[in-house]
C-alpha positions in Angstrom: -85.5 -54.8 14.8 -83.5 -56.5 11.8 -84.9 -55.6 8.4 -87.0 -58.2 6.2 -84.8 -59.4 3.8 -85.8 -58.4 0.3 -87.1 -62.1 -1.4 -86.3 -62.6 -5.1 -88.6 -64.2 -7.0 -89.9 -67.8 -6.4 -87.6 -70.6 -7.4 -89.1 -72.2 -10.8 -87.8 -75.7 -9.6 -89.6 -75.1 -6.0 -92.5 -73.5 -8.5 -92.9 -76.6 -10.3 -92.7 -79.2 -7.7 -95.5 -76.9 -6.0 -97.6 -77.1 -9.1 -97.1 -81.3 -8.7 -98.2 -81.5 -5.8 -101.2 -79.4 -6.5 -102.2 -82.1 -8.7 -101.3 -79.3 -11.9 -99.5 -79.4 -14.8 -96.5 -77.9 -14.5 -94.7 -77.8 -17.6 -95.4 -74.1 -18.8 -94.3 -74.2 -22.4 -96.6 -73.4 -24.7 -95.7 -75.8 -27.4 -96.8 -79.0 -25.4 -100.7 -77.2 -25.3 -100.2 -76.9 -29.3 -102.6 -79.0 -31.1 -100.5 -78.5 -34.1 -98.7 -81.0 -32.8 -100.8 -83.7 -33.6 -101.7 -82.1 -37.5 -102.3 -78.9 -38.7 -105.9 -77.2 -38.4 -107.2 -78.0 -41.9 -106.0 -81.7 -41.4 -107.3 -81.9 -37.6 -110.4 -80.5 -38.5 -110.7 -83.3 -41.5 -110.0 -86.1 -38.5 -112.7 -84.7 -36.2 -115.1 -84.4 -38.7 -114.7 -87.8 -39.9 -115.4 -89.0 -36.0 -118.5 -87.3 -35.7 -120.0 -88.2 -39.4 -118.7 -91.9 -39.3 -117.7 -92.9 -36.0 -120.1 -91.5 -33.4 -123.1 -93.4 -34.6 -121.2 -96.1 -32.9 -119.2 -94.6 -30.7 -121.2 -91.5 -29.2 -119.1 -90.6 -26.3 -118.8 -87.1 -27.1 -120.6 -83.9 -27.7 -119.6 -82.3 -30.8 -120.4 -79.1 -30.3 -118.4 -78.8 -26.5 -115.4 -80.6 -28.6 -115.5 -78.3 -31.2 -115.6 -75.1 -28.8 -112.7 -76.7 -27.0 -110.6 -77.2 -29.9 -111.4 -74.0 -30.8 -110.1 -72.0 -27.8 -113.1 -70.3 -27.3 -113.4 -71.6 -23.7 -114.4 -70.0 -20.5 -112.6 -71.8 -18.2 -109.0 -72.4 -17.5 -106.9 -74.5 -19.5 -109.2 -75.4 -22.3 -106.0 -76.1 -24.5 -104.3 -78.0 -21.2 -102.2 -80.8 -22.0 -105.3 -83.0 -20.9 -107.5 -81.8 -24.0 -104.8 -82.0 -26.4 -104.1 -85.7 -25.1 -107.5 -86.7 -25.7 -107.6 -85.1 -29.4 -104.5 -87.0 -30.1 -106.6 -90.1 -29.1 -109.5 -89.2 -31.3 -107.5 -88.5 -33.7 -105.6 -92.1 -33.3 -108.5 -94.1 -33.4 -109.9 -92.2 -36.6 -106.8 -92.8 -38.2 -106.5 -96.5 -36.8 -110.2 -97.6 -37.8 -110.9 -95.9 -41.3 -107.7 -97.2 -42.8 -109.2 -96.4 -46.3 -109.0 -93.2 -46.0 -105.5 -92.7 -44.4 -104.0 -91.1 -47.3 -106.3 -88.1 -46.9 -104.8 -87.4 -43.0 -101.5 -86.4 -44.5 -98.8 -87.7 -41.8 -100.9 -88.3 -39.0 -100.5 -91.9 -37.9 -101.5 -93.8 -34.4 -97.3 -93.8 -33.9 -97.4 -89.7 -34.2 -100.5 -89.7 -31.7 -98.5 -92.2 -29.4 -95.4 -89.9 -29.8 -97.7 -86.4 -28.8 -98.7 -88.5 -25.9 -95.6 -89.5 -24.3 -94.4 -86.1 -24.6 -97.2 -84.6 -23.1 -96.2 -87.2 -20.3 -99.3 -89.6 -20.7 -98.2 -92.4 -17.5 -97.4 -89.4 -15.4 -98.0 -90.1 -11.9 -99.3 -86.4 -11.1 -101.8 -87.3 -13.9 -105.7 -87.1 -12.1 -108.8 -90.0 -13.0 -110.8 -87.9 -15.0 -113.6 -88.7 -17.6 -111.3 -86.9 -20.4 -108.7 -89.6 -19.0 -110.6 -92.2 -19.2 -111.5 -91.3 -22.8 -108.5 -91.0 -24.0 -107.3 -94.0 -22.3 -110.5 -96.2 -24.7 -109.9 -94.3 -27.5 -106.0 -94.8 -27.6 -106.6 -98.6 -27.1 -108.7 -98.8 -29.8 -106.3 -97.2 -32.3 -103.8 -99.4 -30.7 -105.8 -102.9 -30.7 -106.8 -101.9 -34.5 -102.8 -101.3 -35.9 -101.2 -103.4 -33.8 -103.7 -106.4 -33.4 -105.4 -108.1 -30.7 -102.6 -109.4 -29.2 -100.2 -105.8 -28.5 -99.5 -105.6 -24.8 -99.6 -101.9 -25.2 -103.5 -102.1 -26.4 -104.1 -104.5 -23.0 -102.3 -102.0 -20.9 -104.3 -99.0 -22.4 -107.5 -101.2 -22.2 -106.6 -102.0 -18.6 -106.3 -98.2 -17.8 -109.7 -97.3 -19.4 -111.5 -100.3 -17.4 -110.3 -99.0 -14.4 -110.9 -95.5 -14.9 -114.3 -95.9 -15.4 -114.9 -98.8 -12.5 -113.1 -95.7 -10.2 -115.4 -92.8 -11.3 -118.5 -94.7 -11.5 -118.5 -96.0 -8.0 -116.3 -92.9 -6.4 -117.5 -89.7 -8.6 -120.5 -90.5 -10.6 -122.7 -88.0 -7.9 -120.4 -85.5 -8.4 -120.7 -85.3 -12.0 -122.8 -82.9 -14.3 -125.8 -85.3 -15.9 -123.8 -85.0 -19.1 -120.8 -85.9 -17.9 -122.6 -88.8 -16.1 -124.1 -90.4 -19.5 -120.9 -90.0 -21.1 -119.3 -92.1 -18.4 -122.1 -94.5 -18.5 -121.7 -94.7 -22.7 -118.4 -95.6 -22.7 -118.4 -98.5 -20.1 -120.9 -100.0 -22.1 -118.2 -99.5 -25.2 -115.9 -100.7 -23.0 -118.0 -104.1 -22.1 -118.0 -104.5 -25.8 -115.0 -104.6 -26.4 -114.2 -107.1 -23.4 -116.9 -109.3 -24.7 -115.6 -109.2 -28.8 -112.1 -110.2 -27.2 -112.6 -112.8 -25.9 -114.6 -114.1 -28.4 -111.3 -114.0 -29.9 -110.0 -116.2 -27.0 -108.5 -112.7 -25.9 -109.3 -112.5 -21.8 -109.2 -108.8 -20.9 -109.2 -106.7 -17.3 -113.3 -107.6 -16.8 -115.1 -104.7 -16.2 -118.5 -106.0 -15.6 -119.1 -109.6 -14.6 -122.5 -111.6 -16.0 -124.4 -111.3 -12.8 -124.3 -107.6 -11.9 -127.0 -105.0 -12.3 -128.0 -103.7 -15.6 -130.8 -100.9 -15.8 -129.0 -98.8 -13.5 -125.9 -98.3 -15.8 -127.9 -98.2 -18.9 -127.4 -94.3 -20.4 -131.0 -92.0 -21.3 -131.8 -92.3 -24.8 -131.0 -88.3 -24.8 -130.4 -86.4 -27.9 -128.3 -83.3 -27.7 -130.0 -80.6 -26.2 -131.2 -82.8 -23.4 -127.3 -83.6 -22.7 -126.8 -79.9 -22.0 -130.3 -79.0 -20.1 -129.8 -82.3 -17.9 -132.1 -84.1 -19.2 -135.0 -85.4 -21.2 -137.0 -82.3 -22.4 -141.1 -82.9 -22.8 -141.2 -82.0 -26.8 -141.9 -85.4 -29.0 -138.6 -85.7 -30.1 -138.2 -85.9 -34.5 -135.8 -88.3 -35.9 -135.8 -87.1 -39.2 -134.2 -83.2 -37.4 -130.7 -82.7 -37.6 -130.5 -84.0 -33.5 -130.8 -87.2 -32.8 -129.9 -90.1 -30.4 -128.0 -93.3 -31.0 -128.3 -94.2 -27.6 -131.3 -96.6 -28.0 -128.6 -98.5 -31.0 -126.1 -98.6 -27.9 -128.5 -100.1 -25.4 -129.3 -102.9 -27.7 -126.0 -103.3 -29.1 -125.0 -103.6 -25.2 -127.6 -106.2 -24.7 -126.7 -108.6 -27.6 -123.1 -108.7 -26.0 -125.1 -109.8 -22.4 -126.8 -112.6 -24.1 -123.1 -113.5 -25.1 -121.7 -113.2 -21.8 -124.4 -115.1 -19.9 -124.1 -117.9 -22.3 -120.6 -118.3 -20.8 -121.7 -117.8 -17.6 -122.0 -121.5 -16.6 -119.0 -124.0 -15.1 -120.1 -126.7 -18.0 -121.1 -125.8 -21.4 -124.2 -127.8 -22.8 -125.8 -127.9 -26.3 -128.8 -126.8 -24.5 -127.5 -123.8 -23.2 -125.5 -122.9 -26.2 -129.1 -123.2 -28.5 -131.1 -121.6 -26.2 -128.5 -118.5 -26.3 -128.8 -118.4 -30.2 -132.3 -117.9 -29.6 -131.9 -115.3 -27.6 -129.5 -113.9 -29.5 -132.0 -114.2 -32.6 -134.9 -112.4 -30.3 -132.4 -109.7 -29.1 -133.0 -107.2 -31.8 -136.4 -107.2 -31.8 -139.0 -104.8 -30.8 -136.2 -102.1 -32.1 -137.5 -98.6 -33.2 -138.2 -98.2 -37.2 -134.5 -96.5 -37.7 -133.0 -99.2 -36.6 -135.0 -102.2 -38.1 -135.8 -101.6 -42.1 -132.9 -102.1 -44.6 -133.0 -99.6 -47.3 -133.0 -100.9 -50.7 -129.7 -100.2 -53.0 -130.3 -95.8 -53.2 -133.1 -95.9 -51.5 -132.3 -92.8 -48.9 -131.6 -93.3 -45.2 -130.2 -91.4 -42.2 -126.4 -92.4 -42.8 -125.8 -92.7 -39.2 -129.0 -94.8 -38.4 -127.7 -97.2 -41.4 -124.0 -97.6 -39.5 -125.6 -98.5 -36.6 -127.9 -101.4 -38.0 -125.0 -102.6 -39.8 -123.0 -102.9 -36.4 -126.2 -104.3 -34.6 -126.6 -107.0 -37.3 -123.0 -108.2 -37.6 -122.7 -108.1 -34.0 -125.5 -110.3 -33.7 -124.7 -112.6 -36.5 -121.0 -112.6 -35.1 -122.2 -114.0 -31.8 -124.7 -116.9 -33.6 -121.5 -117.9 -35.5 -119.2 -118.3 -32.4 -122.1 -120.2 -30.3 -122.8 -122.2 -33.5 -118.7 -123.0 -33.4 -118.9 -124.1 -29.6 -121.8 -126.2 -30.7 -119.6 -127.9 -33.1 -116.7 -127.9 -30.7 -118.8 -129.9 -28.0 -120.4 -132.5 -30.5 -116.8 -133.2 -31.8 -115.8 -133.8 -27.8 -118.2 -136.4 -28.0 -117.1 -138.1 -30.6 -119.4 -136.9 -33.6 -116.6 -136.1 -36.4 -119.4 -134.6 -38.9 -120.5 -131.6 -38.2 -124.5 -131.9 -37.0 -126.9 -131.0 -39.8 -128.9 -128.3 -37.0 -125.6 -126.4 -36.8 -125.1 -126.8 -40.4 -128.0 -125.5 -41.2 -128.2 -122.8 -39.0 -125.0 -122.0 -40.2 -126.1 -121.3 -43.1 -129.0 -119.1 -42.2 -126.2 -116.9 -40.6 -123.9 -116.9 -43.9 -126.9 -116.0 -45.8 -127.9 -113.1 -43.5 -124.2 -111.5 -43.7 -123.8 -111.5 -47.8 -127.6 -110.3 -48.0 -126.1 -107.9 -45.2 -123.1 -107.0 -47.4 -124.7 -106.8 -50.9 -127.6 -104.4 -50.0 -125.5 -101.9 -47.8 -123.5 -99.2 -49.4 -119.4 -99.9 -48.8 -119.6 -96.5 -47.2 -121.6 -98.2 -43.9 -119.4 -100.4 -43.7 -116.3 -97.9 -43.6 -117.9 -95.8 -41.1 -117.8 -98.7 -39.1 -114.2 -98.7 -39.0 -112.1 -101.8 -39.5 -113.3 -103.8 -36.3 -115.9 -105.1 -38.8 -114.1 -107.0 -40.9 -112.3 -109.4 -38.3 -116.2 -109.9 -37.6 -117.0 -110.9 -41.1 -113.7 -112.9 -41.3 -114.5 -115.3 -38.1 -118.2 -115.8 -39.5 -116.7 -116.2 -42.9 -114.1 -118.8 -41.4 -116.6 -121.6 -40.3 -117.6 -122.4 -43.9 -113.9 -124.0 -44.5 -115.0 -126.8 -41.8 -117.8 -127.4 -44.3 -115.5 -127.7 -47.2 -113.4 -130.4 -45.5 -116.2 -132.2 -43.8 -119.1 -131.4 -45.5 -121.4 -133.7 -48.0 -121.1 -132.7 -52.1 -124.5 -130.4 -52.3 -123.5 -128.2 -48.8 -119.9 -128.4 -50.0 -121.1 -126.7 -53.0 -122.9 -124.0 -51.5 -120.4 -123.4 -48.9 -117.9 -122.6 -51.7 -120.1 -120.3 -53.6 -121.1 -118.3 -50.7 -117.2 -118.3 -49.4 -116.6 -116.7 -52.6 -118.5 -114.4 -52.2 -117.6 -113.6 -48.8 -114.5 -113.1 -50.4 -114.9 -111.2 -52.7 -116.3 -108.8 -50.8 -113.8 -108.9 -47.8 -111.1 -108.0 -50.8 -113.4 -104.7 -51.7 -113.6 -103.9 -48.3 -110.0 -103.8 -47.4 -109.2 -102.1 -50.4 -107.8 -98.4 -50.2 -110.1 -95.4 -50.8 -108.0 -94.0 -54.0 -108.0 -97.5 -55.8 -111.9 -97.6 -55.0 -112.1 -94.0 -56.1 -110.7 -95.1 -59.2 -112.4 -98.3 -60.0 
């Protein structure tokens, strides 16, 4: 009988292509899992903070606590640092960057290039790479940053988009049972986020991948008005639930700020537009935010106290809505022009107004710092509301001109504060 012949060890190459096939990562060096790449910890910690304080009140897709523990190291599974995680704080830490550009200077060199840069070396369109709800995260959260610095228009932030759409279409209808009821809501947050953002782009005349079309189901996909501790027992929990303790839910803002966008979307749901459908849809878009909970109703007076988060989140609900009056009104006026009326109707005028009116009322009461927490997407908002009241200056008669102008400087005036950086504001 011939002896075994002794085996050396494995071949790394044979390793590696083992590991790819496993559907692992097989780059073993240590530095790739090093969130130092991205910004050192005092910085990072800055950035993450900064999400949770002034960007989850409209984004709530994750939990800080779990984030924190993972960032930390302190996990008990496998891979808690893995090139995933670090991937999707590189996102976070993008879209931070990307939306509160007022306070950039305080994130030292961390820019949405340098989080694009940590994400092709970590080998972000690689093939091996699974559909998972961290993916699908990351994929929003870098198209966001993107969409933000670049503008509408950068085929990156479409690609990027395109990937989180179909992501979540994948692991809603192939996964969602095999999720954890956290991970479930999660999922079901950000396709709402997602729908959003489909719906704000192509108010811009921007058509994106369509993740949900007008006639589909709605209650189903809706996410639990949960507040922490019911994400990690699975489930709402039978104690009357506080707002005024330090856990809380913006869920119920998302749900509504999801259903203002379906009012939008089924008043473009028809093969030929009509003023009747277009005014009924104002309507609706006027009744949408009623019947909301107390948080999310009464504007505070200049220093009266709030909840900070609750304040955000009615400042993204009323823009939103006052955004979507303003482009129906503008379809309005489109469609009486293609009849032939070259002054604008005094209905859509006047309801124009009412809009106007609402938003500097809007921007005059509310601190600045709102509206910074609600990252920069707000002001392209403000600008397309903002922009009808040139028609009126063209076309309009003396007395509306006059008003028009006032209240366009105004608008102005504000926009200019708004855009301003944090150190000059600091200062003045």
């Amino acid at each position: 009988m011939r002896p075994r012949k002794k085996r050396g060890p494995k071949n790394r190459y044979v390793q590696a292509l083992r590991a790819q096939l496993d559907g692992e990562v097989a780059d073993r060096d240590e530095e790739q899992h090093d969130l130092d790449l991205i910004a050192p910890p005092d910085v990072l910690q800055r950035i993450v903070d900064d999400w949770f304080d002034l960007i989850h009140p409209v984004a709530p897709i994750l939990h800080r606590d779990q984030f924190m523990h993972r960032i930390s190291g302190n996990g008990h599974r496998e891979r808690e640092r893995s090139a995933s995680f670090v991937l999707l704080v590189a996102s976070v830490s993008a879209a931070t960057v990307a939306s509160l550009r007022r306070r950039r200077e305080i994130y030292g060199t961390v820019t949405v290039e340098k989080c694009l840069e940590v994400a092709e070396r970590l080998k972000l369109w690689s093939m091996a790479s699974k559909t998972t709800l961290d993916r699908a995260l990351m994929m929003y959260n870098f198209s966001s940053a993107v969409h933000h610095e670049y503008g509408i228009d950068s085929s990156l932030g479409h690609r990027l988009y395109g990937e989180a759409s179909t992501s979540v279409a994948y692991l809603l209808h192939q996964h969602l049972g095999q999720m954890s009821f956290m991970e479930q809501q999660i999922l079901k947050r950000l396709y709402w986020l997602i729908y959003a953002g489909q719906c704000t782009m192509e108010m811009h005349g921007r058509r994106m991948l369509i993740l949900r079309h007008a006639h589909e189901p709605v209650s189903s996909l809706l996410p639990m008005a949960t507040v922490t501790d019911e994400l990690l027992s699975c489930g709402p929990v039978s104690t009357p639930h506080d707002d005024t303790s330090p856990d809380y839910s913006y869920i119920t803002g998302l749900n509504a700020l999801s259903r203002l966008f379906l009012v939008w979307q089924s008043s473009q749901a028809t093969t030929i537009q009509t003023m009747e459908n277009l005014q009924q849809h104002v309507s609706r878009a006027h009744e949408a935010l009623a019947n909301l909970p107390p948080e999310l109703v009464a504007f505070e007076q200049p220093g009266q106290a709030g909840h900070f988060g609750f304040s955000v989140q009615k400042v993204n609900l009323k823009v939103t809505q006052l955004h979507i009056r303003a482009n129906l009104l503008e379809q309005m006026n489109g469609l009486a022009k293609d009849q032939g009326i070259a002054i604008t109707p005094d209905a859509i005028i006047d309801e124009r107004h009412l809009v106007v009116e609402e938003l500097l009322d809007l921007l005059y009461t509310m601190p600045e710092e709102v509206f910074d927490a609600n990252g920069y997407s707000i002001v392209p908002k403000i600008r397309d509301i903002g922009s009808a009241l040139f028609d009126e200056l063209r076309t309009g008669s003396h007395g509306r001109t006059l008003q028009a102008s006032i209240n366009l400087d105004k608008l102005l005036a504000k926009l200019e504060s708004l855009d301003s950086p944090l150190s000059l504001r600091l200062i003045q």
